[in-house]
N, C-alpha and C positions, 0 to 999 in steps of 0.2 A: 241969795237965790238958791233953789233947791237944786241939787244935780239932777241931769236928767236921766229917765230911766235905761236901762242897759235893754233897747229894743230887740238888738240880735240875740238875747239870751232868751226871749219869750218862743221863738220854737223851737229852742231846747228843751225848756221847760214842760211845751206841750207833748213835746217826743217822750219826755222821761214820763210825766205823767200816766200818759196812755201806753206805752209799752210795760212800764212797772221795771224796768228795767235798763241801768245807764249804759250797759254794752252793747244793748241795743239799738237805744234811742241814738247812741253817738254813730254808731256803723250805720243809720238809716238817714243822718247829717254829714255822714265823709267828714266826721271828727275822732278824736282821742279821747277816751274818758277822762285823760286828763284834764284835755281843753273845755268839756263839758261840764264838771264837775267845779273847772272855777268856773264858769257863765251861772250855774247855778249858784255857786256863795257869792257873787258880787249882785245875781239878782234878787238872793236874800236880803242881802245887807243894804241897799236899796229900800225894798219893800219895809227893812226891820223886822222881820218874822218869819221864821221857817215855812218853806212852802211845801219840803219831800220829809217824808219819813223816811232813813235810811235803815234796811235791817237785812237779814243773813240771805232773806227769800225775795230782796229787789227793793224798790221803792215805795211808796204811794203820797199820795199828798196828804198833805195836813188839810182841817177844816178851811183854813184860811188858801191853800194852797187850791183845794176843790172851787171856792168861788173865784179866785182868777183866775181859772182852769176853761170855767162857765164863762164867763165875762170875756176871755182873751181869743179861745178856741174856736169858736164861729165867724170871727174875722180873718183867720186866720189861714182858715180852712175856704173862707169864698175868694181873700188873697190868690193860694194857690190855685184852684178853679179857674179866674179869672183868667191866668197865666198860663193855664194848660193848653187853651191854642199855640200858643205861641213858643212851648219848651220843646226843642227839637230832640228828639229821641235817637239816637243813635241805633242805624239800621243793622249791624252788625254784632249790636249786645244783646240778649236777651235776658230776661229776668222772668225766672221760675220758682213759684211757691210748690212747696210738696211738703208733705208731713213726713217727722223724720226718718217710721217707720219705712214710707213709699221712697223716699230717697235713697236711703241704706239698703234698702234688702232688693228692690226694684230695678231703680231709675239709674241710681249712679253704676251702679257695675256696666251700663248699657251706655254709658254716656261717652267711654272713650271711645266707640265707635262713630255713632255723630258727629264728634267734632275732628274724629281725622278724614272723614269725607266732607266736613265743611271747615276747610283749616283756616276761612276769614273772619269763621264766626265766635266770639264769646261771649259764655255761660255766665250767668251769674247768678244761685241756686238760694234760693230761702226756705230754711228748711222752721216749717213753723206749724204749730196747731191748730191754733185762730184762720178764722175763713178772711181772706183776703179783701183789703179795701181797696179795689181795684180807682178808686178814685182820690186815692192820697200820694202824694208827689214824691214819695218812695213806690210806688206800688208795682206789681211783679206787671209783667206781661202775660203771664196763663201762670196756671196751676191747676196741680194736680192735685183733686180731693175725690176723695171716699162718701158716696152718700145716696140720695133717691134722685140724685139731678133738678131738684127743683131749688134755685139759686135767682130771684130774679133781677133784672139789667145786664144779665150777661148770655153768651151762649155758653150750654152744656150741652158737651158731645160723649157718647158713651164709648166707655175704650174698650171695657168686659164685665164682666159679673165677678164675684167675689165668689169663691168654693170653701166648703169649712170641711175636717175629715180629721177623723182622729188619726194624732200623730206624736212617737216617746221614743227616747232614746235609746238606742241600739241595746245599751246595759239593764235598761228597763225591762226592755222584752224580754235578755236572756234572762233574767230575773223572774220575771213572771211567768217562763215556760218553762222553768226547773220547777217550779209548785202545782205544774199540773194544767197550766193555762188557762186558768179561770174564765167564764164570759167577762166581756167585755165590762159590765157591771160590777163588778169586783175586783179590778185591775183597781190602781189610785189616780183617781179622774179630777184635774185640774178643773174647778169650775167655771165657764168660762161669762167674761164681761157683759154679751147678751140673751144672756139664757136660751142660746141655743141646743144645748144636748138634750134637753127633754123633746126638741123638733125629731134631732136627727133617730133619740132612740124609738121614738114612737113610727118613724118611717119604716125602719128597721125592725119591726116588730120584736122588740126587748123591751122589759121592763127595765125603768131606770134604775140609778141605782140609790140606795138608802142615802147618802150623804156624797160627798167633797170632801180630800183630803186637804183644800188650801181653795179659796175664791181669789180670783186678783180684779180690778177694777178699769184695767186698761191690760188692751192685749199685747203689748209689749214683754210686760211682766207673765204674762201669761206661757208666751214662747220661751222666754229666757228659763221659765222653770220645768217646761217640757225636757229642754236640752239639758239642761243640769241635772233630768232623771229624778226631777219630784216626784211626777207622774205624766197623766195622759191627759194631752191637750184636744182640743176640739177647734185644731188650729187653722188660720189662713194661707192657705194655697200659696197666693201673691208672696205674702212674708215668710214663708218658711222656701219657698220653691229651691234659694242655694240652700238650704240645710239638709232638704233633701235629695238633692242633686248630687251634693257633697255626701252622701249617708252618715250626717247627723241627727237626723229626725230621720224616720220608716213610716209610714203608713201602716196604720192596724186594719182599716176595710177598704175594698173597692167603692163603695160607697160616700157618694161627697154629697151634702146638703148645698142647697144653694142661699148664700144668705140674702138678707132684705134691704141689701145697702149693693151699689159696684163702686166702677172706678171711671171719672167723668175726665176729660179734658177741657177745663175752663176759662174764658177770657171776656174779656170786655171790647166792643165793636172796635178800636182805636189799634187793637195789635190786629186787625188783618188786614192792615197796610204794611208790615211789617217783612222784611224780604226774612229775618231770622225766625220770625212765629210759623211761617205758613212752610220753611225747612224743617222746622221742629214738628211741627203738624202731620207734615206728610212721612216722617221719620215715625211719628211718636204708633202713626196709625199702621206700620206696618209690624211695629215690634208689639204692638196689640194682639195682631193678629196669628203671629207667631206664640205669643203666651196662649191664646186660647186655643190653639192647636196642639202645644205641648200638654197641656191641661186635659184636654178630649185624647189626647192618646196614652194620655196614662191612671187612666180610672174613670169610673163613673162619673159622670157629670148630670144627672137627674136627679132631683128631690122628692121622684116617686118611690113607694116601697116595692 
């Protein structure tokens, strides 16, 4: 008689699959890569044929791996569904998705505040890029994304607008004002991810400029080389705000573009039963409030010329 197959290894399998990666899939099972990693070779060994490709940049499945990927995945997934009445949620943890850039430059600096006025409540922060499957049995309770708020099955609540404003390193500037301080068009202009400087110089009645000393593709890399004194960014408000708080980044005009994208507070109907969602709610809406205040008091916030 054949052995029978390693059942608890199949939503590890799905986990690793779909995340593309095992550090993940195991932290979103309350496993060990180790423990993972053999559920996965005793599920190969089982099957006789590799189901993951393993390589430097994560996982993915093999051909054979993708069809009981298909085959296994959608029972898997009405499993947990079914079961979602019934998984008590613990009122006093929350789970929050934010991308990494909104956690780090954002959210976390503001977060030990929160929790020492709610010291029965805890955080548990998913710092991730992918938009949230608010209906998978890991899944946050809100998140914070970057976008036009249109997300649907959930509410999106607006927290602010996003500001763009050129902005370069303290040495950059003295750099460029020992030469005589060229227009802005002539400084070395970091190109930025959504081609927004040809908005802002045409607001600004300047002609842009000939080229980019460097394009980056994602605005993380875009700030990091603002501050390093590449050049001049056409950076976000929200992300740089400690850097220039801190005067690691300056501001080059009073003038701020408004970009085409804010910053949403998002959940699905099930967290506003939640005593820890609706503390973080009414917390999250007032430190909103205080950014866009800080923002309006310290430059332009129109996008007219």
């Amino acid at each position: 008689m054949a052995s029978r197959a390693p059942l608890h290894a199949l939503p590890g399998f799905v986990a690793a699959a779909r995340h593309g990666n095992l550090s993940r899939a195991a932290e979103s099972l309350h496993l060990t890569v180790s423990a993972l990693s053999h559920q996965m070779r005793a599920l190969e060994e089982r099957m006789g044929y590799p189901l993951l490709v393993r390589g430097a940049r994560g996982v993915q499945p093999t051909a054979e791996g993708r069809q009981l990927l298909d085959r296994i995945a959608p029972h898997l997934d009405a499993i947990t569904e079914a079961l979602q009445p019934f998984a008590a949620r613990r009122d006093n943890v929350l789970t929050i998705s934010a991308t990494p850039s909104m956690a780090s430059a954002w959210l976390v600096p503001r977060l030990g505040a929160f929790l020492a006025g709610h010291p029965a409540l805890e955080i548990n922060l998913q710092s991730d890029q992918r938009l949230v499957d608010f209906g998978a049995h890991d899944a946050a309770d809100v998140a914070l994304r970057i976008g036009r708020g249109h997300w649907p099955g959930v509410t999106a609540e607006h927290l602010f607008d996003e500001w763009l404003v050129p902005m370069a390193s303290p040495a950059l500037v003295d750099r460029m004002r020992a030469q005589g301080d060229p227009p802005l068009a002539q400084w070395p202009l970091l190109g930025d991810p959504d081609g927004e400087w040809l908005r802002w110089f045409e607001l600004a009645g300047m002609a842009p400029p000939a080229q980019y000393v460097a394009v980056f593709d994602e605005s993380e890399s875009h700030h990091r080389a603002a501050l390093a004194g590449v050049g001049v960014a056409l950076g976000r408000i929200t992300r740089a705000r400690l850097l220039l708080d801190a005067g690691q980044l300056v501001t080059l005009s009073p003038r701020r573009l408004k970009a085409g994208y804010a910053h949403y507070l998002v959940h699905p109907p099930r967290s506003e039963g939640l005593h820890s969602f609706v503390a973080f709610r009414d917390w999250l809406r007032e430190q909103a409030a205080e950014h866009v205040a800080h923002v309006a008091a310290t430059g332009r916030t129109d996008d007219a010329a």
